[in-house]
DOKE-312389 format. One line per 8 residues: number of its first residue (from 1); their letters; for each residue x, y, z of N, C-alpha, C. Coordinates in pm, whole numbers, always signed. Each point is the difference from the previous one (the first is absolute). Last residue first. Layout:
! residues N
NUM = A = X,Y,Z,X,Y,Z,X,Y,Z; ... $
! end
This chain:
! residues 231
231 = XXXXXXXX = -647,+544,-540,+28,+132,-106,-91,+59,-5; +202,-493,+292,-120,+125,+29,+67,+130,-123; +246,-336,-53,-123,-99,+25,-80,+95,+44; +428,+151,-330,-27,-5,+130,-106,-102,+41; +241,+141,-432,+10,-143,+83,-64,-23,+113; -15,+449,-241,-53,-87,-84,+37,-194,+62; -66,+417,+368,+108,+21,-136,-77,-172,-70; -270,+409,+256,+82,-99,+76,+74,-18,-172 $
223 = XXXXXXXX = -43,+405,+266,-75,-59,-94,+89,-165,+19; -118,+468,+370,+156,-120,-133,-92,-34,-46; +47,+411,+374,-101,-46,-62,+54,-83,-96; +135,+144,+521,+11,-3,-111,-109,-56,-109; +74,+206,+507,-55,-2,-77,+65,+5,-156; +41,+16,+584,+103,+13,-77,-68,-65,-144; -93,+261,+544,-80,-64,-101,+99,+13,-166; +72,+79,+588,-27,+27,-123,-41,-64,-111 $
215 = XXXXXXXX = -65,-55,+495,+96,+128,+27,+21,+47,-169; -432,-153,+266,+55,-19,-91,+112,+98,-6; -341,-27,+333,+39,-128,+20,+131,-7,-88; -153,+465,+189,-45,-107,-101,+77,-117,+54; -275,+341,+326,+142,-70,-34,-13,-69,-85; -389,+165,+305,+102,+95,-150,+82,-35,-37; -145,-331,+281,-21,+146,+71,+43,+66,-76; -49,-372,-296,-72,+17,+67,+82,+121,+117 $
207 = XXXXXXXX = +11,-113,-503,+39,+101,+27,-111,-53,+210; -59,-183,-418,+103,-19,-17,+98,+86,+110; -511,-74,-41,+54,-81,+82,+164,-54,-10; -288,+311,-222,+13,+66,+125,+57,-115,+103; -110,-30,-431,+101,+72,-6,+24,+8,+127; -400,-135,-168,+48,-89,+56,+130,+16,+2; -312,+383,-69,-9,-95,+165,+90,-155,+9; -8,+252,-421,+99,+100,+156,-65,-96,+115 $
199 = XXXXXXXX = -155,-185,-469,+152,+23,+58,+31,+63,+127; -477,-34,-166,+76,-58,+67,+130,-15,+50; -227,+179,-379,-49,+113,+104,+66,-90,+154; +248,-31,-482,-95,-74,+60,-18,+87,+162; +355,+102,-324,-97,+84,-35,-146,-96,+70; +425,-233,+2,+5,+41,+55,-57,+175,+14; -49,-398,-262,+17,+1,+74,-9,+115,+140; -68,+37,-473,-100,-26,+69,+23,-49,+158 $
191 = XXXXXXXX = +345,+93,-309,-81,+112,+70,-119,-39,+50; +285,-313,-133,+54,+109,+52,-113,+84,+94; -57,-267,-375,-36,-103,+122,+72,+146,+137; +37,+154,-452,-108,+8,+50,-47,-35,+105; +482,-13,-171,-89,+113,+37,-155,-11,+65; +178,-422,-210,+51,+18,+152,-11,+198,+36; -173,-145,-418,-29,-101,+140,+36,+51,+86; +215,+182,-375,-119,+62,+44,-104,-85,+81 $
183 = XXXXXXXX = +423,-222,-131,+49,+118,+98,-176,+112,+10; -55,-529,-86,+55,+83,-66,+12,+161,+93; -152,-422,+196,-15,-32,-189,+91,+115,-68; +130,-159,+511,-136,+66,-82,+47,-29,-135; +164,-138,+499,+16,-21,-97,-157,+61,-112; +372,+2,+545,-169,+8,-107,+69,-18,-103; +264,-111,+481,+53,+7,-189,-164,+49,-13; +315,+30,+476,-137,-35,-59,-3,+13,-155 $
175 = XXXXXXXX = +287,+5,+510,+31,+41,-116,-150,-128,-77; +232,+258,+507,-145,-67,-62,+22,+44,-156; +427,-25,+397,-114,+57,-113,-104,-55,+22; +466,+45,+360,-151,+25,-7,-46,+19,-101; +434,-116,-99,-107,-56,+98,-39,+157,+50; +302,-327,-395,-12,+165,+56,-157,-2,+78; +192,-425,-103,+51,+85,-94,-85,+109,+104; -220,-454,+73,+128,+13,-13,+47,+110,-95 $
167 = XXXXXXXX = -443,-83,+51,+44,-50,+114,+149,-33,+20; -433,+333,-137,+160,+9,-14,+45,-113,+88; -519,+36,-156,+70,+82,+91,+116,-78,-24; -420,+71,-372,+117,-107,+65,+41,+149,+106; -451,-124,-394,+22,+59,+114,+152,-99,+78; -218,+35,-532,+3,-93,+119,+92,+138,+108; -280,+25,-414,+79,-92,-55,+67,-71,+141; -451,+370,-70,+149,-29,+66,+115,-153,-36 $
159 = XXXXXXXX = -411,+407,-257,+72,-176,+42,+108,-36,+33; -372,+420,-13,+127,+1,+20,+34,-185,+9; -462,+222,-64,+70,-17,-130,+155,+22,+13; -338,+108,+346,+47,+61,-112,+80,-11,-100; -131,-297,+365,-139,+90,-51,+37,+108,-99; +348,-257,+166,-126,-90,-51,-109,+47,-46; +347,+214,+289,+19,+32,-147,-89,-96,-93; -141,+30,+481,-22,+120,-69,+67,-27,-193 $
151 = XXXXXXXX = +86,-341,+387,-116,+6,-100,-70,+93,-81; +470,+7,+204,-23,-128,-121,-153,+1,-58; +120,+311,+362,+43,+94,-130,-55,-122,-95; -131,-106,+460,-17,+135,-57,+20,+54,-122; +151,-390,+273,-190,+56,+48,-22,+66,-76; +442,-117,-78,-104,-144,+30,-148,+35,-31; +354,+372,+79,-43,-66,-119,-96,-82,-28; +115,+88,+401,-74,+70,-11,-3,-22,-179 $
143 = XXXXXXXX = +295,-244,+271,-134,-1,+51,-95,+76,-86; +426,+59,-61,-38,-80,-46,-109,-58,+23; +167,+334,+216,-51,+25,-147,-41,-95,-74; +158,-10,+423,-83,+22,+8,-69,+45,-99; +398,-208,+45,-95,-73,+37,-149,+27,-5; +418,+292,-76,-44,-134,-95,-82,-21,+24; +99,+236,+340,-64,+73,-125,-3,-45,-91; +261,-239,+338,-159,+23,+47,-49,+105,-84 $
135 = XXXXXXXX = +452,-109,-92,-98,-126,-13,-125,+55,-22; +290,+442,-96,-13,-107,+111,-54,-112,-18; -3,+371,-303,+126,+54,+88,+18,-142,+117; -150,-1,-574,-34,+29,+160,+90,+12,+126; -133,-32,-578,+69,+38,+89,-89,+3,+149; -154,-200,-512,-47,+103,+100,+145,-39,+115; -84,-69,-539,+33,-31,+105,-22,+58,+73; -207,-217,-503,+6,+138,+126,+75,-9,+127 $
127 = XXXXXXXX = -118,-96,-564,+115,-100,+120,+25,+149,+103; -338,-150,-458,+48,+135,+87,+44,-76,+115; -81,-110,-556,+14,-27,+103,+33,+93,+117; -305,-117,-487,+90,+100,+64,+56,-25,+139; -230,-358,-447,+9,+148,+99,+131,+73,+41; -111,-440,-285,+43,+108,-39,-20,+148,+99; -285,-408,+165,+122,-7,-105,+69,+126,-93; -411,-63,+288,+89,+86,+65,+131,-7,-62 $
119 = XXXXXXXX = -402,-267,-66,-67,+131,-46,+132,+77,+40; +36,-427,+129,+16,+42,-191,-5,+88,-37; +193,-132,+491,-154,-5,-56,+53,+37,-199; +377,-254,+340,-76,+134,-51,-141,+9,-38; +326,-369,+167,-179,+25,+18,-17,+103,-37; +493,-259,-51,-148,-21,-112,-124,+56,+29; +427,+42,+296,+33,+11,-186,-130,+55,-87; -104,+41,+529,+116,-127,-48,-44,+51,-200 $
111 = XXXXXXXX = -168,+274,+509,-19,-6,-171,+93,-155,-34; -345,+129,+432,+148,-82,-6,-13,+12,-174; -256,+395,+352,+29,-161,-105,+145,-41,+20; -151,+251,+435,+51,+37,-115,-40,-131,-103; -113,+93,+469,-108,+45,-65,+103,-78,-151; +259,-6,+394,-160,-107,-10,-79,+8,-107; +506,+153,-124,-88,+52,+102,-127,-139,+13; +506,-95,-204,-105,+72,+3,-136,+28,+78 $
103 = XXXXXXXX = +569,+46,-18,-128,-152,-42,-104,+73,+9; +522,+92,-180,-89,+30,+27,-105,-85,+53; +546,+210,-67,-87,-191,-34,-121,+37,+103; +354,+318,-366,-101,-37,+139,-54,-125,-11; +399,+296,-272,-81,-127,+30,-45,+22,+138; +298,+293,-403,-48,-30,+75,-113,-120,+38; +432,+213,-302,-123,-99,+10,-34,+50,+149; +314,+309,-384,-17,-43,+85,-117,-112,+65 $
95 = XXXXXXXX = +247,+137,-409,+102,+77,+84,-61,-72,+151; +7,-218,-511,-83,+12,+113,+97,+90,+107; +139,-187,-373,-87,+135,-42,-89,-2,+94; +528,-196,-7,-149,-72,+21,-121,+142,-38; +446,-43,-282,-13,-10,+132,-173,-15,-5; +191,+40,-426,+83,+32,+57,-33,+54,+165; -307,-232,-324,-21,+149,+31,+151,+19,+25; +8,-376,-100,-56,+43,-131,-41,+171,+15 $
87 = XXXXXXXX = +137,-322,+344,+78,+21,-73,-14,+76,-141; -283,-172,+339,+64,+115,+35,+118,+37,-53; -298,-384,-158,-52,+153,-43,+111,+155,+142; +175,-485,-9,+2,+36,-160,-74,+126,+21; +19,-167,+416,+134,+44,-80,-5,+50,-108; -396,-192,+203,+8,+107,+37,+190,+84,-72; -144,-456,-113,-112,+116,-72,+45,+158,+47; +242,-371,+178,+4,+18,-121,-32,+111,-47 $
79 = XXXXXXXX = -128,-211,+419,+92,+108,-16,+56,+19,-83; -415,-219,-1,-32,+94,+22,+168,+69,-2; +12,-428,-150,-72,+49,-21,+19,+185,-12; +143,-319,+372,+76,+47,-96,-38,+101,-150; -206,+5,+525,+11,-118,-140,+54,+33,-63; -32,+194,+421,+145,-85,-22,-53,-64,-119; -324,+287,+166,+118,+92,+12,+116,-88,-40; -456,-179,+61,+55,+69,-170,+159,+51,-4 $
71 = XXXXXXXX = -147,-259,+438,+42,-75,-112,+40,+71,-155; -85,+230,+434,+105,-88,-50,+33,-42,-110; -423,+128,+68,+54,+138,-48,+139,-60,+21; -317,-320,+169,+8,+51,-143,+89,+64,-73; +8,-74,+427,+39,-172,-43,-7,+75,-156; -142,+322,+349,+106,+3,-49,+94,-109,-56; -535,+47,-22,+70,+107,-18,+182,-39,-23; -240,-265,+259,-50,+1,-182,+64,+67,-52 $
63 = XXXXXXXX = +15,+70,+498,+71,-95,-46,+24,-37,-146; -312,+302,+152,+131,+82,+35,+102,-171,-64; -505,-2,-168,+60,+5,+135,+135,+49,-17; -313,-44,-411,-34,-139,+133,-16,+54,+117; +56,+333,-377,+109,-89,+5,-148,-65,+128; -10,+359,-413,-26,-53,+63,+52,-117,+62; +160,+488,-258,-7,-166,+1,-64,-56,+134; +32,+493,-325,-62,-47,+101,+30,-156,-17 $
55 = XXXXXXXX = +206,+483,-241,-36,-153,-36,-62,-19,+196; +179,+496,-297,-27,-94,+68,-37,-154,-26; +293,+403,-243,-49,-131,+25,-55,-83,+137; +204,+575,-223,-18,-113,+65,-138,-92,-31; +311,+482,-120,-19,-155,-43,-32,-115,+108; +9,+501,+237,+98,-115,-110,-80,-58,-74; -189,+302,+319,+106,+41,-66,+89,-54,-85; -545,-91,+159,+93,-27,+34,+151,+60,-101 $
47 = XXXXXXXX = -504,+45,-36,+63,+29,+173,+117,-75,+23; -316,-132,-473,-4,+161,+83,+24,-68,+167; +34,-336,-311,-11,+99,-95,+11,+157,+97; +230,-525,+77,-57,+120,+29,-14,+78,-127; -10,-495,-24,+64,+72,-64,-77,+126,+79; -19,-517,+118,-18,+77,-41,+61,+158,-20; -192,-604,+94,+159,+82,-32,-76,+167,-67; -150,-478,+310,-16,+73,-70,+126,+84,-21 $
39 = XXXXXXXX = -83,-433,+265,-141,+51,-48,-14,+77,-79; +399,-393,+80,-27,+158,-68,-174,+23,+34; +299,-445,+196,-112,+62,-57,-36,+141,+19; +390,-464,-50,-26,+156,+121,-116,+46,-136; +222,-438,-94,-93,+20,+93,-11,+146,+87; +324,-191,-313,+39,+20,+105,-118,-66,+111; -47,+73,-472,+61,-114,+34,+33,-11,+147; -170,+375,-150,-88,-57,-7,+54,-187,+36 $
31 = XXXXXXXX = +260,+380,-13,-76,-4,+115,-138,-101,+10; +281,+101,-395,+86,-115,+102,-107,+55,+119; -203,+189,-339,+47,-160,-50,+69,-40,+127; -11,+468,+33,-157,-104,+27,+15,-103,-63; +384,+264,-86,-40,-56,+170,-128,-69,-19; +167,+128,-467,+66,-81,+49,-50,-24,+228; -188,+319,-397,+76,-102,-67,+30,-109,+113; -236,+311,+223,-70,-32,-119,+54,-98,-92 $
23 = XXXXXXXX = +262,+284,+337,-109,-97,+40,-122,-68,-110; +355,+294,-152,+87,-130,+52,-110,-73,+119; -128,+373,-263,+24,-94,-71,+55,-156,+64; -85,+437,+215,-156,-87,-13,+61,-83,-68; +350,+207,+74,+10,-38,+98,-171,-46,-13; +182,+303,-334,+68,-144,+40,-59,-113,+89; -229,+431,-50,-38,-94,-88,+123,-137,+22; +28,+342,+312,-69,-61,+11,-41,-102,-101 $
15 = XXXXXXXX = +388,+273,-92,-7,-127,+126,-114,-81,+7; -11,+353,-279,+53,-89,-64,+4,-159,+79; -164,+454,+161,-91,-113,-57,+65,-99,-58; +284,+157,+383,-19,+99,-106,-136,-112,-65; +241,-132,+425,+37,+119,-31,-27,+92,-142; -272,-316,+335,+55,-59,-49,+91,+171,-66; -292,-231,+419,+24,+81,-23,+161,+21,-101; -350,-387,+189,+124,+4,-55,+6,+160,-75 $
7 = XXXXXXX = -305,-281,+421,+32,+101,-73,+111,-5,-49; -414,-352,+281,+178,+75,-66,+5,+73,-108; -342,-314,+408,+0,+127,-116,+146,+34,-22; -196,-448,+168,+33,+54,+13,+42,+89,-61; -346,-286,+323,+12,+28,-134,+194,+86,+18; -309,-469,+267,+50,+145,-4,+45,+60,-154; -362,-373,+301,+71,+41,-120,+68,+135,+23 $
! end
């Protein structure tokens, strides 16, 4: 299975509210006819400079994917919809998208629409990216997550929603979603984390002959939005 994360960095809230409307009124009906499957839709609250909409779709395979995303892009339908509301803003209110096509780690869940836990409904979402300068420092973080960070945030009340490396779109990441009950959750799971008498020794394996593995770390916090399947 591959996933794939996109960003509609939209030009004012107005946009954004447009632009939740026009997935809500009208895409998830035809995607649904289509067959392309939304896991989630969400609204940055803290770390990002625009209005923005993430969404996550789970696809089959690279092929699924572009039989699908064909098909919305030419339904008539959909190029309607998109005319009429970019017409209503007077142009598109999206300045900019981005897309990665992601898969996911050994360790990582597989989320789809419907498995959220209950206890995690209405939470808080944290979409983490990690930078790297090379494959082989991918590789080796990702390793080390596996061993290291996935079962630590388990113990502290961090729920990873799913572990992915970059398999098309901007290369070398490790990009990872948690999910908490509420923004004083995710403080606390926080600190315990990494206030655990353990952390530095297993820190030490981000960094082997002194050298970090990690070139940077790109952190937003969203909520999810009232259509979404994970909120």
């Amino acid at each position: 299975m591959l996933y794939e994360l996109r960003h509609y960095d939209t030009r004012s809230s107005r946009g954004l509210t447009l632009v939740s409307s026009r997935f809500a009124d009208h895409i998830l009906r035809i995607w649904g006819r289509i067959g392309i499957e939304p896991v989630g839709f969400w609204s940055v609250i803290l770390g990002s400079p625009s209005p923005r909409l993430t969404y996550l779709l789970a696809w089959k395979d690279l092929a699924q994917r572009q039989a699908l995303w064909d098909s919305f892009e030419a339904d008539p339908e959909w190029q309607q919809v998109r005319r009429e509301t970019n017409a209503a803003w007077g142009g598109s209110p999206i300045h900019t998208i981005g897309s990665t096509i992601l898969q996911p780690t050994d360790y990582s869940r597989t989320p789809r629409h419907d498995n959220q836990p209950h206890r995690l409904a209405g939470g808080v979402f944290e979409l983490r990216t990690y930078r790297f300068d090379h494959m082989a420092k991918l590789a080796q973080a990702v390793d080390w997550f596996g061993a290291q960070a996935a079962p630590a945030f388990e113990t502290h009340g961090l729920f990873a929603m799913g572990f992915w490396t970059t398999y098309i779109g901007v290369a070398p990441r490790l990009t990872y979603m948690l999910v908490f009950e509420n923004l004083a959750h995710r403080e606390r799971a926080w600190a315990s984390f990494y206030t655990n008498p353990g952390w530095p020794a297993r820190q030490d394996g981000l960094y082997p002959n002194g050298q970090p593995l990690i070139a940077g770390i790109d952190s937003v916090v969203m909520k999810g939005t009232e259509f979404s399947g994970w909120r």
